[in-house]
C-alpha positions in Angstrom: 71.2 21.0 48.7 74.0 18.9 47.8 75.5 17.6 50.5 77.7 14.0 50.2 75.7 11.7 52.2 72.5 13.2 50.8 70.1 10.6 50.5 71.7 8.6 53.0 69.4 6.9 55.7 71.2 6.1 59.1 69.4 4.1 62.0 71.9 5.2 64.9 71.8 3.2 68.0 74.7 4.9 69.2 75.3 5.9 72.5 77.9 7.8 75.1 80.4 8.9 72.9 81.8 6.2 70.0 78.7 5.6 68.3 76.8 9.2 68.5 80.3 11.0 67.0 80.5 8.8 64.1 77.0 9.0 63.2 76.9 12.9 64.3 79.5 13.2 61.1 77.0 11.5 58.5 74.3 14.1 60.1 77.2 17.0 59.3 77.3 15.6 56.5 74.2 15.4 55.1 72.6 12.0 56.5 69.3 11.7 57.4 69.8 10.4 60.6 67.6 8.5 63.2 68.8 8.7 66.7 67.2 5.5 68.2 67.1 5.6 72.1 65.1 2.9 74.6 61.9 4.3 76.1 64.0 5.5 79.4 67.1 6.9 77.3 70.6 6.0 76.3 72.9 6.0 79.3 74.4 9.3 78.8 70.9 10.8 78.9 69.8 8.4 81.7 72.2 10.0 83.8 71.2 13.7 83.4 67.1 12.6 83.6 68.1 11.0 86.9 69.0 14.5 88.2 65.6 16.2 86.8 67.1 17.6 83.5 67.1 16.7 80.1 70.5 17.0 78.4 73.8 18.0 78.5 76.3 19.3 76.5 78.0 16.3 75.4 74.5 14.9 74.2 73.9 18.2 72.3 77.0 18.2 70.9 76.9 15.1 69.0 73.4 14.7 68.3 73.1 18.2 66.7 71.0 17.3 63.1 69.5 14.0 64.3 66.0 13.4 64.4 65.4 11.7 67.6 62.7 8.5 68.3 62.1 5.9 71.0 62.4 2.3 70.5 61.4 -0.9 72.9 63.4 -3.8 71.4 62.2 -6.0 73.9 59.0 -5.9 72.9 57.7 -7.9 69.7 56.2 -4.5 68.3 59.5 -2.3 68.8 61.1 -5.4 67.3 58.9 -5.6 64.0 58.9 -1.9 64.3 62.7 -2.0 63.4 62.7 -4.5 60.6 60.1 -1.6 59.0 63.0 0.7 59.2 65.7 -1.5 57.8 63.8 -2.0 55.3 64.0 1.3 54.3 67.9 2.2 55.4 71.1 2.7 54.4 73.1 2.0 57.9 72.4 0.9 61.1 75.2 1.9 63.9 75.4 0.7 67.3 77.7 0.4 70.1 76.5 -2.1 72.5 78.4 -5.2 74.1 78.8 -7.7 71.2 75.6 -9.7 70.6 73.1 -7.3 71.7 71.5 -7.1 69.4 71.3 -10.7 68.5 70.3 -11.5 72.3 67.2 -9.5 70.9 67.0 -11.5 68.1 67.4 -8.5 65.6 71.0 -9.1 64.9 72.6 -8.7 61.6 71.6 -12.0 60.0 68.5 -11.3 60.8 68.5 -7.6 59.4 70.0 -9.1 56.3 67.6 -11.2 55.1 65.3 -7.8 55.7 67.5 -5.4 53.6 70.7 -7.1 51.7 71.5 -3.3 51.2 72.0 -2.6 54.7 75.7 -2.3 56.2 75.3 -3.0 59.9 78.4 -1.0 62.0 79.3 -2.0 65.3 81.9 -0.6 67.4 83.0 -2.7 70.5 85.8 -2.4 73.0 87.8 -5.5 71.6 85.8 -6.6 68.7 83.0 -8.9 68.4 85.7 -12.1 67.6 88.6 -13.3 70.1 89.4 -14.5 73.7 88.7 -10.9 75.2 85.9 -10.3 73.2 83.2 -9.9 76.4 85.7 -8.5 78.3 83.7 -4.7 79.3 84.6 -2.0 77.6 85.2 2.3 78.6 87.5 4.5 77.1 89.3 4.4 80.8 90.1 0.9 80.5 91.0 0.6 77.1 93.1 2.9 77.7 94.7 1.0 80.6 94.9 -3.0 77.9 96.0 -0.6 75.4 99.0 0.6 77.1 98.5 4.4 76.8 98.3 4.7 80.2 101.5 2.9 80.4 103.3 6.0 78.8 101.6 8.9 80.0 102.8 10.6 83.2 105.7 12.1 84.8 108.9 9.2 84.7 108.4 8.4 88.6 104.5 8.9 88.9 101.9 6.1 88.7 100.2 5.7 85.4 97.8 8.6 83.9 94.8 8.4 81.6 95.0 10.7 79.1 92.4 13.5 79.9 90.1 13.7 77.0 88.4 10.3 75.8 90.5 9.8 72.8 89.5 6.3 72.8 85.7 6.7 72.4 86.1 9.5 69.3 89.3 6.9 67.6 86.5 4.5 67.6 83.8 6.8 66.8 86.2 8.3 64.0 86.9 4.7 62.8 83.4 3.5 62.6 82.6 6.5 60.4 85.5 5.5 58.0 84.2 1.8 58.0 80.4 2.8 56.8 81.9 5.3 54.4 84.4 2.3 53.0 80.9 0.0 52.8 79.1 2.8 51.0 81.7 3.2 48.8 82.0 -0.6 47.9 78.2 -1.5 47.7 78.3 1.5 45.1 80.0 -1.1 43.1 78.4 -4.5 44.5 74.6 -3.7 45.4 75.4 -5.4 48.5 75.8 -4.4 52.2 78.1 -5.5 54.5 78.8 -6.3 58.7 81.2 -4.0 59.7 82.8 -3.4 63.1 85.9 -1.4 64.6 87.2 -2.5 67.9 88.3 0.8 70.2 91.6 -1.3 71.8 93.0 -2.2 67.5 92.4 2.0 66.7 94.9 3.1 69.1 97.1 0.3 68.8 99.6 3.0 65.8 99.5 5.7 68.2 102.2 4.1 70.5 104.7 4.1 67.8 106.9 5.8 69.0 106.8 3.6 72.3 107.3 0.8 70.0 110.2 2.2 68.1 111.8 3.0 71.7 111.1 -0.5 72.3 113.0 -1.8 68.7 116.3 1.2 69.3 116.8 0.1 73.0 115.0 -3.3 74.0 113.5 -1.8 76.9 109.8 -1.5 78.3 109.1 1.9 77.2 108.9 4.4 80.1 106.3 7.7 80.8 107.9 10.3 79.7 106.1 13.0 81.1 105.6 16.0 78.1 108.8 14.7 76.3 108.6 12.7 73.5 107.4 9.4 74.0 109.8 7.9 72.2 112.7 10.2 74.1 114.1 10.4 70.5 113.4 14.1 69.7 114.7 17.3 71.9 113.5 20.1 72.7 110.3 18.8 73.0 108.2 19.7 76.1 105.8 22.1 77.4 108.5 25.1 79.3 107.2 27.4 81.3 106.9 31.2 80.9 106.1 33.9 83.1 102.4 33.6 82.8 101.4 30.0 81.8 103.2 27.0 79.9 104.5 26.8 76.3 105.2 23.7 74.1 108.0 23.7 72.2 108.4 21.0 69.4 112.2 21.3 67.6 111.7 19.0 64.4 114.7 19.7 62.4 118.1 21.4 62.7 117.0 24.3 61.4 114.2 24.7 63.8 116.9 24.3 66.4 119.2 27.2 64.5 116.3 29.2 64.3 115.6 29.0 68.2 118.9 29.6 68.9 118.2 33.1 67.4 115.4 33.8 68.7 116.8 33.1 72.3 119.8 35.5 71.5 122.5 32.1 72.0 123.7 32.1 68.6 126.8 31.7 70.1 125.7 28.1 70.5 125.4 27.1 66.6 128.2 25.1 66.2 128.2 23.8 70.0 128.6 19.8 69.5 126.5 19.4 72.1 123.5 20.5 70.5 123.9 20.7 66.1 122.0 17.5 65.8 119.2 15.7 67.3 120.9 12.6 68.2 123.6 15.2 70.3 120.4 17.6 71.8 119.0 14.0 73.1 121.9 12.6 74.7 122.4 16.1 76.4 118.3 16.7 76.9 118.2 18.0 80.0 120.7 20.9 79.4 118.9 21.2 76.2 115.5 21.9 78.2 117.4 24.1 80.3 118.5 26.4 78.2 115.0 26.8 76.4 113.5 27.4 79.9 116.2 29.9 80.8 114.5 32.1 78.2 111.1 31.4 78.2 110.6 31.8 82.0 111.6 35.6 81.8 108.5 35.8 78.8 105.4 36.1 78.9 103.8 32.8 76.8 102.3 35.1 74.0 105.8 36.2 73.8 107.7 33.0 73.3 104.6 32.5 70.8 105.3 35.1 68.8 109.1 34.7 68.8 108.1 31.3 67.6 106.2 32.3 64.8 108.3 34.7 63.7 111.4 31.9 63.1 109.1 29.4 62.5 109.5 27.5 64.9 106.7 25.1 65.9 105.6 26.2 69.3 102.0 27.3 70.9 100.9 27.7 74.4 99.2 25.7 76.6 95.6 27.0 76.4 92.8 25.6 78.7 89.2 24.4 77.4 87.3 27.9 78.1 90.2 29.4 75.8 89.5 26.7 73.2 85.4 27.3 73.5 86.4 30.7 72.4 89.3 30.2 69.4 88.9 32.8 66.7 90.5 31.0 64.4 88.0 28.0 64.7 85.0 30.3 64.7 86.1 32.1 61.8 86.1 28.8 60.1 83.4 27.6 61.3 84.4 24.9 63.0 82.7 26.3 66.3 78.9 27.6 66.2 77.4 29.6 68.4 73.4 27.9 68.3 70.5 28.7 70.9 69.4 24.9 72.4 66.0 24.6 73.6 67.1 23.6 76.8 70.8 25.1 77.3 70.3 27.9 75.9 73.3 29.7 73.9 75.9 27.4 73.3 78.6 26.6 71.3 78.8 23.2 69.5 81.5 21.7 66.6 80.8 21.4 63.5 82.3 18.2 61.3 86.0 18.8 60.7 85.6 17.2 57.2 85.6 19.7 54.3 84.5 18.9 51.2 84.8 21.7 49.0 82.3 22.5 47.0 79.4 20.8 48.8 76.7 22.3 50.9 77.2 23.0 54.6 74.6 21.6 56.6 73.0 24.6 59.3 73.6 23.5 62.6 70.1 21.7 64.3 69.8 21.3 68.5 70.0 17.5 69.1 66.5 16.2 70.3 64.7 15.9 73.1 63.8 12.2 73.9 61.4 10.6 71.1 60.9 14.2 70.1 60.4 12.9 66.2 58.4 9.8 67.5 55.6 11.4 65.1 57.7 12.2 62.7 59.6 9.5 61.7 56.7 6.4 62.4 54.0 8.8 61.3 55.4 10.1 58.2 58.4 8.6 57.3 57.2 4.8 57.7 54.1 6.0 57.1 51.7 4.6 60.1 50.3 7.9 60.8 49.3 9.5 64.2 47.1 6.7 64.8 49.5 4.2 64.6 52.1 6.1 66.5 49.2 6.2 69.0 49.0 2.4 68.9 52.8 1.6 69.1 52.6 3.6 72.1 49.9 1.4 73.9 51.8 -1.6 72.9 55.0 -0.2 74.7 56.7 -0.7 71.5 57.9 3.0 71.6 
């Protein structure tokens, strides 16, 4: 096969979200990848053993094409166990608080000295540098320092989390684009690298239209609900229809013309109240009302398909078991339906990165944990079953 990380080892410490999605897209993308857990399991598993079972969706979603092992790094053996590795790796990822792994004493200066190829990724909350830099870490309350929740929620209700963990994958996303930067530069230097994305700095551009409201008015910027968060664009919101809820983006002036005729108020084209965007903002919510006015007589695959046919950017408001089941993704093959040796059918993503002209890789059920125990100290390092046997009277694995 030739697939573009082929050849690529990847010792993946990752755990929860951040870490497995970034190294889940090296596995997409051909990576040989090592999913490294403690003897007990990383905390996202912990959770579901605690309850009698052995995964969960989330874990076989972005641990599908790993090889999974188990490693004791506070024990001398599981410790020596993982300078053999190194030795023989590309990347190692992890997630942890910063310093973790140097608490252990198998930090990056020392995995250095073991492999000067190595690039080391970390992905932290705020960075492994700075006056906040042990402060602890979730995608909830980075989500809270990094102001998102500031903007999102109706104008007069408290501050909302947005509902999926956006900050997890932007870090997870990030981290992938920091080992793939490293690759690409020891390509040309022989050398690896520390690298590390902090969750709190990867956010920090998607506020700025907050920030620009900030710069126009001089003012803290406020939650604006499904407008836009800048309150510089109109219509845009989600309206509702006879059977559901629409969102309704008007980008241009001609978008705006264009909805005007699908709504049937072309008798509104040269109203001054509406021509421009600076004149549809000042007068938003009689803006909004009229688009309401017409889609709340429609069904929402109505006002869709009026959208589409004067292009007009629009879709409705679809909820997750609707999105499980999107053609359109399927067909591309972005969704795959796989059979999980403990969920049964399911349907997992694939890696949204297409490069053309390479091998796909076929989707593989994440592992069970230390399923590959065998595998990877037995055959890849090369101890064989009898030393897999002994690392596991040592408690190294």
């Amino acid at each position: 096969m030739t697939t573009p990380l082929a050849g690529i080892t990847v010792l993946d410490f990752g755990q929860i979200f951040q870490g497995p999605y970034a190294t889940m897209l090296m596995a997409k993308a051909g990576a040989n990848v090592i999913k490294i857990e403690p003897p007990g399991g990383e905390p996202l598993r912990r959770r579901v053993l605690a309850t009698g079972g052995d995964t969960t969706l989330p874990i076989a979603m972005l641990n599908a094409n790993k090889r999974g092992v188990t490693l004791n790094l506070k024990s001398e053996a599981g410790k020596h166990l993982l300078k053999q590795m190194v030795a023989k790796a590309d990347v190692l990822l992890e997630n942890f608080a910063p310093g973790t792994l140097d608490g252990l004493g198998v930090g990056y200066d020392v995995l250095k000295e073991v492999n000067r190829r190595l690039i080391y990724a970390t992905g932290t909350g705020f960075g492994i540098s700075g006056p906040d830099r042990d402060n602890l870490a979730m995608d909830f309350t980075i989500q809270a320092a990094s102001g998102i929740m500031s903007i999102t929620g109706d104008p007069d209700g408290p501050p909302m989390k947005a509902g999926p963990t956006l900050v997890d994958f932007m870090g997870g996303i990030h981290l992938y684009a920091a080992v793939m930067t490293a690759l690409l530069q020891r390509h040309s230097t022989g050398q690896g690298q520390l690298v590390e994305v902090a969750m709190q700095e990867t956010v920090y551009p998607t506020l700025a239209s907050s920030y620009d409201y900030h710069m126009r008015t001089g003012k803290v910027p406020p939650r604006a609900g499904n407008r836009q968060a800048g309150l510089a664009s109109a219509p845009y919101n989600a309206f509702q229809a006879r059977d559901g809820w629409v969102a309704i983006h008007v980008v241009t002036d001609g978008h705006w013309q264009n909805l005007l005729r699908a709504m049937g108020r072309t008798d509104l084209l040269e109203d001054p109240r509406f021509t421009t965007n600076p004149a549809r903002t000042q007068n938003m919510a009689e803006t909004e009302g009229l688009v309401t006015a017409w889609t709340i007589g429609l069904d929402k695959a109505e006002v869709v398909a009026a959208a589409k046919h004067y292009r007009i950017p629009a879709a409705a408001v679809r909820n997750a078991v609707e999105v499980m089941n999107d053609r359109h993704m399927h067909e591309r093959g972005m969704l795959q339906r796989i059979e999980h040796p403990s969920l049964g059918p399911i349907i997992v993503p694939n890696s949204p990165l297409r490069q053309h002209g390479s091998d796909s890789v076929e989707p593989l059920p994440s592992p069970s944990l230390g399923q590959h125990n065998l595998d990877v100290y037995g055959g890849w390092l090369g101890l064989g079953a009898d030393g897999v046997e002994a690392l596991r009277r040592e408690a190294a694995i």
